[in-house]
DRENTI-836254 format. One record per atom (N, C-alpha, C, CB): residue in three letters; x, y, z. Coordinates in steps of 0.2 Angstrom, whole numbers, plus 5000, padded with zeros to 4 digits. Glycine has a CB too. Layout:
<rs>
ALAXYZ ...
</rs>
This chain:
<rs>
UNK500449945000 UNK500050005000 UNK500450065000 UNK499550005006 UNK500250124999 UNK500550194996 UNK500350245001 UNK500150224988 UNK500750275003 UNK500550345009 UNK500350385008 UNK501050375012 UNK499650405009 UNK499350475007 UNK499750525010 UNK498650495009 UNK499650525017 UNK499850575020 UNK500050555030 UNK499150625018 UNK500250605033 UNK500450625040 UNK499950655045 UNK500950665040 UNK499750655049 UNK499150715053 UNK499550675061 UNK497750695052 UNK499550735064 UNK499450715071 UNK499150675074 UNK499250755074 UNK499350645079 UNK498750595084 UNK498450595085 UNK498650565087 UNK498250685088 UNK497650725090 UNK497250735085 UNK497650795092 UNK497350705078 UNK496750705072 UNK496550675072 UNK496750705066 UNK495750655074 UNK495250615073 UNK495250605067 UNK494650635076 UNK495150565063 UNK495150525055 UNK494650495056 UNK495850465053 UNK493950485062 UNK493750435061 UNK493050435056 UNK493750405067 UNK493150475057 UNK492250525050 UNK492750525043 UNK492050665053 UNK493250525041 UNK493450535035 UNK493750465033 UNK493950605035 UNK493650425036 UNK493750365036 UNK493050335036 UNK494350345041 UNK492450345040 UNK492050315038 UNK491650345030 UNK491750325043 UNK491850395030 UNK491850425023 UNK491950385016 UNK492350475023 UNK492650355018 UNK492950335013 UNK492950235013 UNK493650375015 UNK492550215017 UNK492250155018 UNK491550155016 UNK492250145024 UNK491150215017 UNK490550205014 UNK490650215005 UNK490050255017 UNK491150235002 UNK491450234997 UNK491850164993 UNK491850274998 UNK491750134997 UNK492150064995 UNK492750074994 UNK491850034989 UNK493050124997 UNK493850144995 UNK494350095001 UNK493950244997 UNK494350055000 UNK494950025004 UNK495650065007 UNK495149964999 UNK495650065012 UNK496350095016 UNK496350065022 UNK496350165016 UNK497150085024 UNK497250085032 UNK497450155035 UNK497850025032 UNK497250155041 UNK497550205048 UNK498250155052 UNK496850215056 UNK498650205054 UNK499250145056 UNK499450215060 UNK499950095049 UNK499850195066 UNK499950245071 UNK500850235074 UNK499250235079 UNK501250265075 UNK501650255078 UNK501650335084 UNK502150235072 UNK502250335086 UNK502350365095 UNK502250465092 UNK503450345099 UNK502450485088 UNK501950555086 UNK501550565080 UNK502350625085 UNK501250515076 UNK500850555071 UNK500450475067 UNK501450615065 UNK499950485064 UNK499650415061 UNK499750435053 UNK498650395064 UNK499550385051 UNK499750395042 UNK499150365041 UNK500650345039 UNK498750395033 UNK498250365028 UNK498650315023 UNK497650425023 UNK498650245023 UNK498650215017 UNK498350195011 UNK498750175017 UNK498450215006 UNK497650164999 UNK498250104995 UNK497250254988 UNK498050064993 UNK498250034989 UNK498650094982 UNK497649984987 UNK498950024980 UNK499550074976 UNK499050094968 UNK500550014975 UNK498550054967 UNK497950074962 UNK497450144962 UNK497550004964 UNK497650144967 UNK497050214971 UNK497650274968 UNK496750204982 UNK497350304967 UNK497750374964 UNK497750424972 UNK497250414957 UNK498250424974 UNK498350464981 UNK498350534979 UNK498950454986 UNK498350584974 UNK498150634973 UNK497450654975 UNK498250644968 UNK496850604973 UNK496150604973 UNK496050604983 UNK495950524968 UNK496450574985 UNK496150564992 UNK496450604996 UNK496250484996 UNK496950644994 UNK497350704997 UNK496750764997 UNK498050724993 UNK496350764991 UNK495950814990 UNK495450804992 UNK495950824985 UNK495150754993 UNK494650744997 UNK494750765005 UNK494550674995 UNK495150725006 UNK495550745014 UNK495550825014 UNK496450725016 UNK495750875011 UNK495750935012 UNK495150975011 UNK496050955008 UNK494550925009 UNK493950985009 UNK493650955016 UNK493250975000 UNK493650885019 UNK493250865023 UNK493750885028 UNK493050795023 UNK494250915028 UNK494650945035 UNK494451015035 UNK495550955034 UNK494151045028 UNK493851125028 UNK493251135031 UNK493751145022 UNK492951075031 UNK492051055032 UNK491651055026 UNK491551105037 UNK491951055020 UNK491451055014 UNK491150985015 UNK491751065007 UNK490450995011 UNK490150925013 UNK490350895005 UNK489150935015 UNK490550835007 UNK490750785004 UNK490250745000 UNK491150755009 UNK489550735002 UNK489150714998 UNK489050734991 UNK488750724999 UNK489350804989 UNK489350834984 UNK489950794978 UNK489550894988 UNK490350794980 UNK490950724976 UNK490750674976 UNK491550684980 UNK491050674972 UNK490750604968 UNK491550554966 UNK490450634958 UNK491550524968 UNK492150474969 UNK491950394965 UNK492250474979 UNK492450384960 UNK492350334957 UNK492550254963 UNK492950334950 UNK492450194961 UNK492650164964 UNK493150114961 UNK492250164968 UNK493950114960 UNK494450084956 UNK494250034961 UNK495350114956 UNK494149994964 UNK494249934967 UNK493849874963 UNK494149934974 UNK493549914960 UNK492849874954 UNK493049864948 UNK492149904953 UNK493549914947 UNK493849914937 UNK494049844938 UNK494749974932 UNK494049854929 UNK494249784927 UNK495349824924 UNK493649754918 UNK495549744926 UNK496249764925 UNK496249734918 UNK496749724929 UNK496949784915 UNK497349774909 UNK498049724912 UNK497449844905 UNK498249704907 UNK498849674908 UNK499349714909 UNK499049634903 UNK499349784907 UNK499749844909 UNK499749874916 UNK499549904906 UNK499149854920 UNK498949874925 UNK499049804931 UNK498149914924 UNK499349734930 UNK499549694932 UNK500149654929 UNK499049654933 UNK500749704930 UNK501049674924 UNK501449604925 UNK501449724921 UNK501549594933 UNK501949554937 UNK501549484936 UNK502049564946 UNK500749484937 UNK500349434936 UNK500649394929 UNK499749464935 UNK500349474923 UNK500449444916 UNK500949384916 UNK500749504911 UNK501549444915 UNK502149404915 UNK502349344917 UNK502549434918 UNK502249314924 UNK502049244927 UNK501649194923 UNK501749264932 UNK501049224919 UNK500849184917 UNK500949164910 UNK500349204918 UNK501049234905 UNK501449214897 UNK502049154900 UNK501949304893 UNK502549164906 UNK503149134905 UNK502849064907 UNK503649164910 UNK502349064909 UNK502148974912 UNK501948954907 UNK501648944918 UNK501548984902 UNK501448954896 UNK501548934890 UNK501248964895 UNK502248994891 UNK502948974884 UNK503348924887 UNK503549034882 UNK503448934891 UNK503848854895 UNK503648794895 UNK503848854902 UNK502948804896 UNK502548724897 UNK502448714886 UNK501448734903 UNK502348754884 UNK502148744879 UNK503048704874 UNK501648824876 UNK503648724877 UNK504248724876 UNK504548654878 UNK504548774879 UNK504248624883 UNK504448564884 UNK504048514885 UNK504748554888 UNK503348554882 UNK502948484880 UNK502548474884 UNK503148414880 UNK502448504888 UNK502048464894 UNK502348404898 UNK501548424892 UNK502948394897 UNK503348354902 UNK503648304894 UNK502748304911 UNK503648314888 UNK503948254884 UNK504748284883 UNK503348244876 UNK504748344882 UNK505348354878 UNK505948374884 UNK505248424872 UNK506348324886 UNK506748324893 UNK507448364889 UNK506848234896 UNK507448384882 UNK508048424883 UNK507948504883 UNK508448414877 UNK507448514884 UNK507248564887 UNK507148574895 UNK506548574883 UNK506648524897 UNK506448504903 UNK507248514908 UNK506048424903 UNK507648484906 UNK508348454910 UNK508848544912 UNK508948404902 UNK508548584909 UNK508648664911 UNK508548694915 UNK508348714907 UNK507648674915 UNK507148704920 UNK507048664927 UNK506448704917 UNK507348614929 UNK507148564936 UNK507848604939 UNK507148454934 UNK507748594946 UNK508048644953 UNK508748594952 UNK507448634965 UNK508848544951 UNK509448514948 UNK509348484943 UNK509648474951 UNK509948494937 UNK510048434932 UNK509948354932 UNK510748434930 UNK509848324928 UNK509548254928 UNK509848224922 UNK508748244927 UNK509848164920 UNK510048114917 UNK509648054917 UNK510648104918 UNK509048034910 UNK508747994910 UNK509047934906 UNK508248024909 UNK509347884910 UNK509547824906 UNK509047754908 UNK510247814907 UNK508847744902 UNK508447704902 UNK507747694907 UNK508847654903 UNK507747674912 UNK507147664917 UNK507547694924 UNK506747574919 UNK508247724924 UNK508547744930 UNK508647824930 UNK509047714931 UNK508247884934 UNK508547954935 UNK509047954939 UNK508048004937 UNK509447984935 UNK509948024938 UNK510148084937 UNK510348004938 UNK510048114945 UNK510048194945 UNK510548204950 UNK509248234947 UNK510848284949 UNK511448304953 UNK511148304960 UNK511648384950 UNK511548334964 UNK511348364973 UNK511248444970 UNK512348354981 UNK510748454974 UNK510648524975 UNK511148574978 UNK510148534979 UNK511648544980 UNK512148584983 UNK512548614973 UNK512748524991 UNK512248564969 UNK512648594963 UNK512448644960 UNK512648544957 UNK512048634961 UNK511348714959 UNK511648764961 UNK510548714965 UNK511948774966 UNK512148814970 UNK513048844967 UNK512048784977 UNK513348814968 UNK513948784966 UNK514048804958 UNK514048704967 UNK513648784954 UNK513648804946 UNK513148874944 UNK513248734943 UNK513148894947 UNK512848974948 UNK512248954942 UNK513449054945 UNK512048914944 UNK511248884940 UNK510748924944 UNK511048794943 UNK510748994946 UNK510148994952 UNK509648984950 UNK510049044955 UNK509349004946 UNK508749024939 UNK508148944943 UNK509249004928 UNK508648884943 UNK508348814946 UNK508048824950 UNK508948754948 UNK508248874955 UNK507848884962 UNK506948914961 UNK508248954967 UNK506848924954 UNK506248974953 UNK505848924950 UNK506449044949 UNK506448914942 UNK506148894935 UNK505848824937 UNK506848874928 UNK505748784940 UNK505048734941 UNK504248744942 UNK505148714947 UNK504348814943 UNK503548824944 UNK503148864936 UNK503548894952 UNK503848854931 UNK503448884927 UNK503248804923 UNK503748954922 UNK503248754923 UNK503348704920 UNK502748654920 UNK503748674922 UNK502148644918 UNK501548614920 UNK501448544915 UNK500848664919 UNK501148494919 UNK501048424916 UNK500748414910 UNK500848384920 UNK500048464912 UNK499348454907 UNK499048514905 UNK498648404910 UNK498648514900 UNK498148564901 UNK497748594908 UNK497748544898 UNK497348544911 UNK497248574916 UNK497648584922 UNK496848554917 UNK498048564923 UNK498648594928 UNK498648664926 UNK499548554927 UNK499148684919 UNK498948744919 UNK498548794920 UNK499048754917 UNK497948794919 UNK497248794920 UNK497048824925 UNK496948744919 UNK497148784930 UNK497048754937 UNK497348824939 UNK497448664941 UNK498148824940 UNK498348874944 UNK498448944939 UNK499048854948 UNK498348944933 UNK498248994930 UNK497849044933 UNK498148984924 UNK497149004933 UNK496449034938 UNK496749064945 UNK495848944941 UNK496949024948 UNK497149044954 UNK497749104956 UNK497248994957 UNK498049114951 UNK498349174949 UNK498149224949 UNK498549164946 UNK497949224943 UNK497349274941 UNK497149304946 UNK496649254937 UNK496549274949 UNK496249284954 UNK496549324960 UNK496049214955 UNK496949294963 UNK497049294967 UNK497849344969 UNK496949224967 UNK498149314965 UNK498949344967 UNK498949414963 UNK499649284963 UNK498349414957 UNK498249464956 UNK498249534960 UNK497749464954 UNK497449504966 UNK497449564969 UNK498049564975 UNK496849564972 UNK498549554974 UNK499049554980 UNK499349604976 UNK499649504983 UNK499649604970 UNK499949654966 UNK499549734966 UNK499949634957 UNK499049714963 UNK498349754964 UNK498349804971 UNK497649704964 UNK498549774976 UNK498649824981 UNK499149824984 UNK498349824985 UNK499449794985 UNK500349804987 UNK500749824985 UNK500649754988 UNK500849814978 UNK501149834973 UNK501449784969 UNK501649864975 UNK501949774963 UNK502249744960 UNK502949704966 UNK502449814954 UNK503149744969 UNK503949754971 UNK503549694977 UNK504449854975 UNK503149714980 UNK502849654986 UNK502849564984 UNK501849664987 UNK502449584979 UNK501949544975 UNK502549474973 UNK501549594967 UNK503149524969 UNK503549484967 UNK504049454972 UNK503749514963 UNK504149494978 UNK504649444982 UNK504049394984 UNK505049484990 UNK503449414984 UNK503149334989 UNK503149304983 UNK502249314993 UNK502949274979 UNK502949234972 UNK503749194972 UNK502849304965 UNK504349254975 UNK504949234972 UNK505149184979 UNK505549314970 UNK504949204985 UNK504949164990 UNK504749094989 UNK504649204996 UNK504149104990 UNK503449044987 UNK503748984984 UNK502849074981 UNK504149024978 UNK504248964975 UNK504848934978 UNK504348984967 UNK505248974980 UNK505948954980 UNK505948874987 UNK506549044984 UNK505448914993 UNK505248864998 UNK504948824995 UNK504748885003 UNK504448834991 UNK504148744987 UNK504348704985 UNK503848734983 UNK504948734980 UNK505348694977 UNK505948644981 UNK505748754973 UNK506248674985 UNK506548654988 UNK506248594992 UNK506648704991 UNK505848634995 UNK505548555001 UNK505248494997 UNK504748575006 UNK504848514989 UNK504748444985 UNK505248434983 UNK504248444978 UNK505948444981 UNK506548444979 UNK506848354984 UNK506948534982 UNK506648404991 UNK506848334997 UNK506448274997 UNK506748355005 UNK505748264994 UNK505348234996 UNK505348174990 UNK504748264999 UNK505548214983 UNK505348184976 UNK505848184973 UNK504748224973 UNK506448234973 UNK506948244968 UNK506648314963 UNK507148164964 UNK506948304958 UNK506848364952 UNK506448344948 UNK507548364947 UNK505948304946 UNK505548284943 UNK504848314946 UNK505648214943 UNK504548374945 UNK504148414948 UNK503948474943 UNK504348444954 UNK503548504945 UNK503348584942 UNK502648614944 UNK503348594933 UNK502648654942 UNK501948694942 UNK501948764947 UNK501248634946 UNK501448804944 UNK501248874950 UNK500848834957 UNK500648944947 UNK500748764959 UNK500248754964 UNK500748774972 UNK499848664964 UNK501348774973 UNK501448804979 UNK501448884978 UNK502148764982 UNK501448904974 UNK501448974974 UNK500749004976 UNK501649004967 UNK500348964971 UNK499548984974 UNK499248954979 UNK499148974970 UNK499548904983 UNK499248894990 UNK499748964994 UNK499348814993 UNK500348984992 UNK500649064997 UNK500249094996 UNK501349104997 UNK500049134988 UNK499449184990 UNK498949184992 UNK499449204987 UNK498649084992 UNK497949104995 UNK498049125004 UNK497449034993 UNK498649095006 UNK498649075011 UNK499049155015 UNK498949005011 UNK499349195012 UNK499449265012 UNK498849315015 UNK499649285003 UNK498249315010 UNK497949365009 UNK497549335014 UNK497649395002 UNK497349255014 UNK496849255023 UNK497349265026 UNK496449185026 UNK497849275029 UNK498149275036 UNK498149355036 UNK499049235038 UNK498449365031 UNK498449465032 UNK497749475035 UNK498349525023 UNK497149465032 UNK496749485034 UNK496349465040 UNK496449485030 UNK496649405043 UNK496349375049 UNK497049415053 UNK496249285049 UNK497349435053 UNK498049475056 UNK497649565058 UNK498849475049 UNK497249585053 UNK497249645052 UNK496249665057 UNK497349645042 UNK496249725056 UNK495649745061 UNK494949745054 UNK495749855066 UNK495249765049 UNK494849755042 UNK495049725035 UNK494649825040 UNK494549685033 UNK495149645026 UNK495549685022 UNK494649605020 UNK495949665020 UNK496149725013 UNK496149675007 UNK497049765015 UNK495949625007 UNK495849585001 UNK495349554999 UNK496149545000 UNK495149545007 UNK494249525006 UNK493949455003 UNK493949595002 UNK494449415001 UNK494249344998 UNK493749305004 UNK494949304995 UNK493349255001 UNK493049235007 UNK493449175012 UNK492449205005 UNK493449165018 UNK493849115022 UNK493749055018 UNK493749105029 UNK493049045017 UNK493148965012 UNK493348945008 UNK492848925011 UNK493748985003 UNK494348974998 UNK494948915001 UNK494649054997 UNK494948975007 UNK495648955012 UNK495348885014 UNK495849015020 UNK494748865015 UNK494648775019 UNK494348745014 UNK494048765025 UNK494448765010 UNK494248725002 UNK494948685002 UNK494048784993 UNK495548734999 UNK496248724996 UNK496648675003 UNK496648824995 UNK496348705010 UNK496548645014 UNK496548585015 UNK496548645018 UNK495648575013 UNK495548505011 UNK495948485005 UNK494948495010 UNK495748495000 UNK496248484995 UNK496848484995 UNK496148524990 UNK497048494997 UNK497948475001 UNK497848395004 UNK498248555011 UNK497348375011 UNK497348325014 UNK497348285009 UNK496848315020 UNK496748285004 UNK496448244998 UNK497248224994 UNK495748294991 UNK497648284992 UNK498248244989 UNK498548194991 UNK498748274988 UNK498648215000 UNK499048155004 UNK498648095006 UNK499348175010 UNK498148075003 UNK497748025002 UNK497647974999 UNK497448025002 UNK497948004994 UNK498147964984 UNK497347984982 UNK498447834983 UNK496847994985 UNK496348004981 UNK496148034974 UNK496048024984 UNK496548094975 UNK496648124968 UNK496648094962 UNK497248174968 UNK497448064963 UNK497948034960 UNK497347984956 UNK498548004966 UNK496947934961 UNK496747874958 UNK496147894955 UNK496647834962 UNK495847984955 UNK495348004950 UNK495448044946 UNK494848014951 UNK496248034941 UNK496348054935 UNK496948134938 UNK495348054931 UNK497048144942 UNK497448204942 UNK497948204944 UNK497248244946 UNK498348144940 UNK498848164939 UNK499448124946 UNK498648234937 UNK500148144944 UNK500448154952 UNK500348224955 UNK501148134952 UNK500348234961 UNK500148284965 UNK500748284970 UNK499448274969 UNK501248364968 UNK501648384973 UNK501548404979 UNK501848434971 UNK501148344984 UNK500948374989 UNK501348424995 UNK500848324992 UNK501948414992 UNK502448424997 UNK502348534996 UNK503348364996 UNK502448514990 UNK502648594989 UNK501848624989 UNK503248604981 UNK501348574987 UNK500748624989 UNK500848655001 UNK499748554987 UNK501048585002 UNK501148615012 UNK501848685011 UNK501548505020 UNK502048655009 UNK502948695009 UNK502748785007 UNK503748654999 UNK502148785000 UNK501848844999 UNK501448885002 UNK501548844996 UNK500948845009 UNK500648865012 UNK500948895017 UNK500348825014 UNK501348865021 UNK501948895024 UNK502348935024 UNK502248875024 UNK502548945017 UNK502848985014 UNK502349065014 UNK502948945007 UNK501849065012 UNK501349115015 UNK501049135020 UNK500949115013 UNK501049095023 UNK501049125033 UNK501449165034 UNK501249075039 UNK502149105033 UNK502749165035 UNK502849235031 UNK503449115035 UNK502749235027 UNK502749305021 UNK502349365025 UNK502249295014 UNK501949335027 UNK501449405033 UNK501949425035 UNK500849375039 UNK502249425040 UNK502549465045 UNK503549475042 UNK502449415054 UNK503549435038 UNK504149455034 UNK504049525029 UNK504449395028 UNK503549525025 UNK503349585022 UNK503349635025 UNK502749595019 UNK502849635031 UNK502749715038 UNK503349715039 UNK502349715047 UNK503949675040 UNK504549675042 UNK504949725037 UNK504749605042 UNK504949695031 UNK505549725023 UNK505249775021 UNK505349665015 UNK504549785019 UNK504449855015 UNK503749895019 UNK504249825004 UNK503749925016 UNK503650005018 UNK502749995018 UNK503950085012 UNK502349945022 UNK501849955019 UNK501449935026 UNK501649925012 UNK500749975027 UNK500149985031 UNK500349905034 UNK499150015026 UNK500249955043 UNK500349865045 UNK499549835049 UNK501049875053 
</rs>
């Protein structure tokens, strides 16, 4: 989120803030030891709420304004570009190695190199990853999907979802959780399964799992998705480690990096308040 502005702690905000609720304008109050601060998302044009703030600090009546409400546009791919991007790259990738056929492609994009001879894999130690300034491995698995609908699946949930983190947090937010997300997922299916993996699903259980804790952390949602998204996606987690999926047609299921993703987005909550500059 984006700083409107500074007022003293002797400024009651709380009329200009119900103001701006009955508006559907999403923001935060945040206070520290002499002065509180207004937040909007970084979508909200903070010229517009400055100026509003100045007529309702004059006593003009404010019924009079007319105030659009950006939290209902529709986005361009110009106006989410972190999303876009994420998503063009998972689908030139997946479309580049096949969907899992073409392994001299694939052998690039797995968190370690591999060697397929005959019915035996053989893949490097992760410590080579490291050692061969391969970093790229730590990420490039999540753009990689098995089927059609894999892609599908978390494309949706992207869209959706990690959208609105960009949408209000910003680009620079959006992208360290994503960059985190994956790196944790990867890693932990890495231990459980080897290099033979992909997909955005631990990225999109962090952001589903992100924006509910933000908002179960916070006094008012700032993303506002409903909790039973979050107890849907948990069940569906147990259902992987059950083989139930598996035995109705879905494939193998990274269970590990869907739990590793989850996690991974809890912990993001209080790493973000921590790193960057935004409404706590």
């Amino acid at each position: 989120m984006i700083k409107v502005f500074d007022v003293p702690l002797s400024k009651d905000l709380s009329g200009f803030a119900e103001f701006l609720w009955q508006k559907e304008i999403p923001h935060r109050i945040t206070e520290d030891e002499t002065s509180q601060s207004l937040w909007v998302p970084a979508h909200i044009p903070t010229d517009q709420i400055q100026y509003i703030y100045e007529q309702w600090e004059q006593g003009e009546d404010l019924t009079t304004i007319r105030v659009r409400k950006p939290v209902h546009k529709r986005l361009s791919p110009s106006q989410s570009p972190m999303t876009f991007v994420l998503l063009v790259m998972s689908g030139i990738v997946t479309f580049l190695f096949g969907f899992g056929e073409n392994y001299s492609v694939m052998h690039w994009l797995t968190i370690t190199d591999f060697q397929l001879t005959g019915r035996s894999l053989i893949y490097t130690h992760l410590l080579e990853t490291v050692t061969s300034f391969e970093w790229w491995r730590f990420i490039t698995p999540i753009f990689m999907h098995f089927s059609l609908q894999h892609i599908v699946f978390n494309s949706l949930w992207i869209w959706v979802v990690g959208r609105k983190i960009e949408q209000i947090q910003g680009a620079k937010v959006y992208l360290w959780v994503v960059v985190w997300a994956a790196i944790t997922s990867n890693i932990g299916q890495f231990l459980i399964s080897g290099p033979m993996f992909g997909g955005l699903s631990g990225v999109v259980y962090a952001v589903l799992a992100y924006t509910w804790f933000w908002d179960k952390m916070s006094d008012r949602p700032l993303f506002g998705f409903p909790p039973a998204l979050m107890v849907f996606m948990v069940v569906w987690l147990a259902l992987g480690y059950t083989g139930l999926l598996e035995s109705l047609g879905f494939g193998s299921i990274a269970n590990t990096a869907h739990l590793a993703g989850l996690v991974a987005g809890l912990l993001a909550v209080p790493l973000v308040k921590a790193l960057f500059r935004v409404a706590k």
